[in-house]
C-alpha positions as CSV (number, residue, x, y, z in Angstrom):
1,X,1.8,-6.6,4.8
2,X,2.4,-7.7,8.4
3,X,-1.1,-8.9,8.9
4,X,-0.5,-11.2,5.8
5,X,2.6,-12.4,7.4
6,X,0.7,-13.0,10.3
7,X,-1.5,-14.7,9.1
8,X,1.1,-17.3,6.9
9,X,2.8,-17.9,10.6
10,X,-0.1,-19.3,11.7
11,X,-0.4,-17.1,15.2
12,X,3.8,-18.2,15.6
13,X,7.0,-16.1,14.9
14,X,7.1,-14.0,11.6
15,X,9.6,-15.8,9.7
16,X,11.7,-14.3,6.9
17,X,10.0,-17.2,4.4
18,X,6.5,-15.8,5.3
19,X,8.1,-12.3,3.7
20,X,9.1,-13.6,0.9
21,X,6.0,-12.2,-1.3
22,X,7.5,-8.7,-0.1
23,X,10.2,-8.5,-2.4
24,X,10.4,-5.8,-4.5
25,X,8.2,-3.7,-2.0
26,X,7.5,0.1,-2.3
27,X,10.5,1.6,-0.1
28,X,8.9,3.3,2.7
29,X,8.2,7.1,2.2
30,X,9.9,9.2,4.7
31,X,7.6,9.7,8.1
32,X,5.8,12.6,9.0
33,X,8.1,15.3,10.9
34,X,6.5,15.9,14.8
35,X,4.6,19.0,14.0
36,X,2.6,17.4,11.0
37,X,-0.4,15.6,12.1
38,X,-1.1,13.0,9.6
39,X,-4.6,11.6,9.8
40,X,-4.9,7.3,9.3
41,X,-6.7,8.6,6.3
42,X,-4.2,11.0,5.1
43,X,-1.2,8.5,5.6
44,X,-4.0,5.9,3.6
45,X,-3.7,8.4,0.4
46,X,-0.2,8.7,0.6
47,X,0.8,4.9,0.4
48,X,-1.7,4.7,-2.3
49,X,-0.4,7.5,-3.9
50,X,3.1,5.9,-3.9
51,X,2.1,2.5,-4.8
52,X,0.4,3.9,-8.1
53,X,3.1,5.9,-9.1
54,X,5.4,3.3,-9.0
55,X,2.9,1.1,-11.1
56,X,2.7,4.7,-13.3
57,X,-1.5,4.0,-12.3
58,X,-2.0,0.4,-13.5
59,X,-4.6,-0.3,-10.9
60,X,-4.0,-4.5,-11.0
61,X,-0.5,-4.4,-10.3
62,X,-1.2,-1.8,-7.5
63,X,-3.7,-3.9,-5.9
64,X,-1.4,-6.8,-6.0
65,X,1.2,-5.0,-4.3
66,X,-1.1,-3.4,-1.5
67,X,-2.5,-6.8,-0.7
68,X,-6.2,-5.7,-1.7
69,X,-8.6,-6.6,-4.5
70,X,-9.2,-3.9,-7.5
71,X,-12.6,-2.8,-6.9
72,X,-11.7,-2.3,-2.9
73,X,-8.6,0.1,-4.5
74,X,-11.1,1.9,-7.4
75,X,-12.9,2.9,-4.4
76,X,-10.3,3.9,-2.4
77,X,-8.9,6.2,-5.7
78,X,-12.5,7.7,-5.7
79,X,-12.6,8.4,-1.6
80,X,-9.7,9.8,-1.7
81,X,-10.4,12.0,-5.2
82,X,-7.1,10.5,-7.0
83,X,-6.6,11.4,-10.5
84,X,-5.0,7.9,-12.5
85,X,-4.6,10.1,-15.5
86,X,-1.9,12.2,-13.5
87,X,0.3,9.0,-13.0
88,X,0.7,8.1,-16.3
């Protein structure tokens, strides 16, 4: 998300108008506590996992909201062995 508001400033200052296609974002889950050591692919599955249950596994809407095309999230489902029928 901040890369894509990045890249809307143009290299400048993030400006609230260049968050605007944030609203309605997934609220943050809460972080890791000190002693868990959550892998970049770990914490990858989790924010999928969050964005799909809030779009109860309809895969277009959960792309749309990560920021990533449909076939890049089916394969990110299958790498990380994600059930959609469990989301339903």
């Amino acid at each position: 998300m901040l890369e894509r508001a990045w890249i809307l400033s143009d290299g400048g200052p993030i400006r609230t108008d260049h968050l605007a296609h944030l609203s309605g974002a997934v609220a943050p889950t809460a972080p890791p506590s000190e002693d868990e050591n959550l892998s970049l692919e770990a914490a990858e599955k989790r924010h999928i996992l969050e964005v799909l249950k809030r779009f109860r596994g309809r895969v277009p809407e959960a792309a749309e909201k990560l920021g990533i095309s449909k076939p890049t999230l089916y394969r990110k489902i299958s790498e990380h062995g994600i059930d959609l029928k469990e989301l339903k």
